[in-house]
C-alpha positions in Angstrom: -28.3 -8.2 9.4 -30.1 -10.9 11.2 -30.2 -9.9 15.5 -27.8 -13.5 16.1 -25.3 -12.1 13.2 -25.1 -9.0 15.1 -24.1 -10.5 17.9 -21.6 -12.6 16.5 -20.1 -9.4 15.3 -20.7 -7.3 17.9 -19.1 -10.5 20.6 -16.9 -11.9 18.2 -15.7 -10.2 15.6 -12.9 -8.9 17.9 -8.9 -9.1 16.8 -6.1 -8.8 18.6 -4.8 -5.5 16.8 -2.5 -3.1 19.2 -1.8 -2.4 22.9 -1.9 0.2 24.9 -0.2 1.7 28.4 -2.7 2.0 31.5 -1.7 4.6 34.1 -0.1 1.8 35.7 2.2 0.3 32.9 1.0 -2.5 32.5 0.1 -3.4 29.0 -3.3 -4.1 27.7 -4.9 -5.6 24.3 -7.2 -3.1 22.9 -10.2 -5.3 21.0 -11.1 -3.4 17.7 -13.6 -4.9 14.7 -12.1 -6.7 12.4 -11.6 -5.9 9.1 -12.7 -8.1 6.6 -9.7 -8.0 3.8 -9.5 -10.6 0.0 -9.4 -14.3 0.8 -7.3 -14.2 -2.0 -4.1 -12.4 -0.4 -2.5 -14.9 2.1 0.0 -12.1 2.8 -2.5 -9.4 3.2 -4.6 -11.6 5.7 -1.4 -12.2 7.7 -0.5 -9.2 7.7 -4.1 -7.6 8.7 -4.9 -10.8 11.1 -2.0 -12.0 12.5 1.3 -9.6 12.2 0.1 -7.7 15.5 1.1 -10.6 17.5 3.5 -13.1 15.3 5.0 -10.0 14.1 5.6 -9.0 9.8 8.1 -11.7 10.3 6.3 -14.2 11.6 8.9 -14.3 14.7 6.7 -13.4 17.5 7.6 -9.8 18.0 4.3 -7.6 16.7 3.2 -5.3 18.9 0.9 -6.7 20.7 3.3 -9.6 22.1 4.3 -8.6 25.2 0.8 -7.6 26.4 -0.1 -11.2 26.2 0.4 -14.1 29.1 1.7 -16.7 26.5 3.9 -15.4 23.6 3.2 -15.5 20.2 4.4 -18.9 18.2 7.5 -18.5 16.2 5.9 -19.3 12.5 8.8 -19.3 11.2 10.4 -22.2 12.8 7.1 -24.5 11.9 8.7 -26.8 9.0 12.0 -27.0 11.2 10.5 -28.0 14.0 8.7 -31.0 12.3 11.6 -32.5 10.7 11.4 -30.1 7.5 7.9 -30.5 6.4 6.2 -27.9 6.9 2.5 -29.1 8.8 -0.1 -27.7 7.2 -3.1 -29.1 8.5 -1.8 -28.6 12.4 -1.5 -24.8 10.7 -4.5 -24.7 9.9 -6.1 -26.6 12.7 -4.7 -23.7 14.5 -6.0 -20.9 13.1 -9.7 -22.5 12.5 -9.7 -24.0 16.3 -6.9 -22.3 18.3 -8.1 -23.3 21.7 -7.3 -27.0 20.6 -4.2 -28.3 22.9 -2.3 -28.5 20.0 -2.4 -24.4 19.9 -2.3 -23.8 24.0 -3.3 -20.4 24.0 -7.5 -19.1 23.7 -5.7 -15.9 23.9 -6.1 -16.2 19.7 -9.3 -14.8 18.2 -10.9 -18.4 16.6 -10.4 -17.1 13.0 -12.6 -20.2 11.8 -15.5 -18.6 12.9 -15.0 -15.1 12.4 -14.3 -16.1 8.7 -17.4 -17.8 8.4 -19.3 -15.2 9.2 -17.0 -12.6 7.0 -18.0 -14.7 4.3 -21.2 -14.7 4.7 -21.9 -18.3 5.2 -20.3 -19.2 1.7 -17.6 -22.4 2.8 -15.3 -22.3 -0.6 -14.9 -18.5 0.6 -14.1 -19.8 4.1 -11.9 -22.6 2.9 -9.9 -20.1 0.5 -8.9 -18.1 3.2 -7.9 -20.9 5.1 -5.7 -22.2 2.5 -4.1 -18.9 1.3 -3.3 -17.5 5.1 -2.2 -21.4 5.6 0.1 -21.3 2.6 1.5 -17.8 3.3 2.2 -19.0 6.2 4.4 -21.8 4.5 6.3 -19.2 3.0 7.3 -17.8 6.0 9.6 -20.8 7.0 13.2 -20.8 7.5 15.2 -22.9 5.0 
């Protein structure tokens, strides 16, 4: 591993993946490596990368909600809230940029780069992901 990869991974590769209690109560994100999991399982990336703060539901509620100073988006609601089509690429603008305005939170790891380097470089590995967590994603919506 080249000295810049390992400091991607060792500044970077950081998820958002539980809380914990300080002796004070107030909550706290712990930072933890992230896993790399198969591009080809939308619902197993959601569920490794993104359930700990939108929740298994997609609702908003995963654990690590309340430690944070802006909730968790409802994912559920996406298509509803866009006059029933669900809006893909703003999805996936999202997760590849999330400190765009259209996200307003940097309090989400920028999953565009961490899945670059996951992949080693390879972009149809980097745009599978994209497209599979995108369209599980899609199947989260209310109807």
């Amino acid at each position: 591993m080249s000295i810049g990869k390992a400091i991607l991974v060792l500044t970077g590769m950081l998820a958002l993946v539980g809380i914990g209690v300080a002796e004070n109560q107030e909550k706290v994100i712990k930072h933890v490596p992230v896993k790399a999991v198969s591009p080809v399982s939308g619902k197993e990336m959601y569920t490794q990368y993104c359930a700990v703060c939108h929740g298994k539901d997609g609702k908003g509620g995963g654990p690590a909600a309340s430690a944070l100073k802006v909730p968790p988006t409802d994912l559920t609601v996406l298509s509803k809230n866009n006059g029933g089509k669900y809006p893909a690429l703003k999805v996936s603008g999202a997760i590849r940029e999330p400190d765009r305005p259209s996200h307003g939170s940097k309090e989400m790891p920028v999953w565009g780069n961490l899945f670059w380097s996951m992949s080693g470089g390879h972009a149809s590995e980097v745009q599978q992901r994209m497209a599979n967590l995108t369209d599980y994603i899609e199947s989260l919506q209310v109807k």
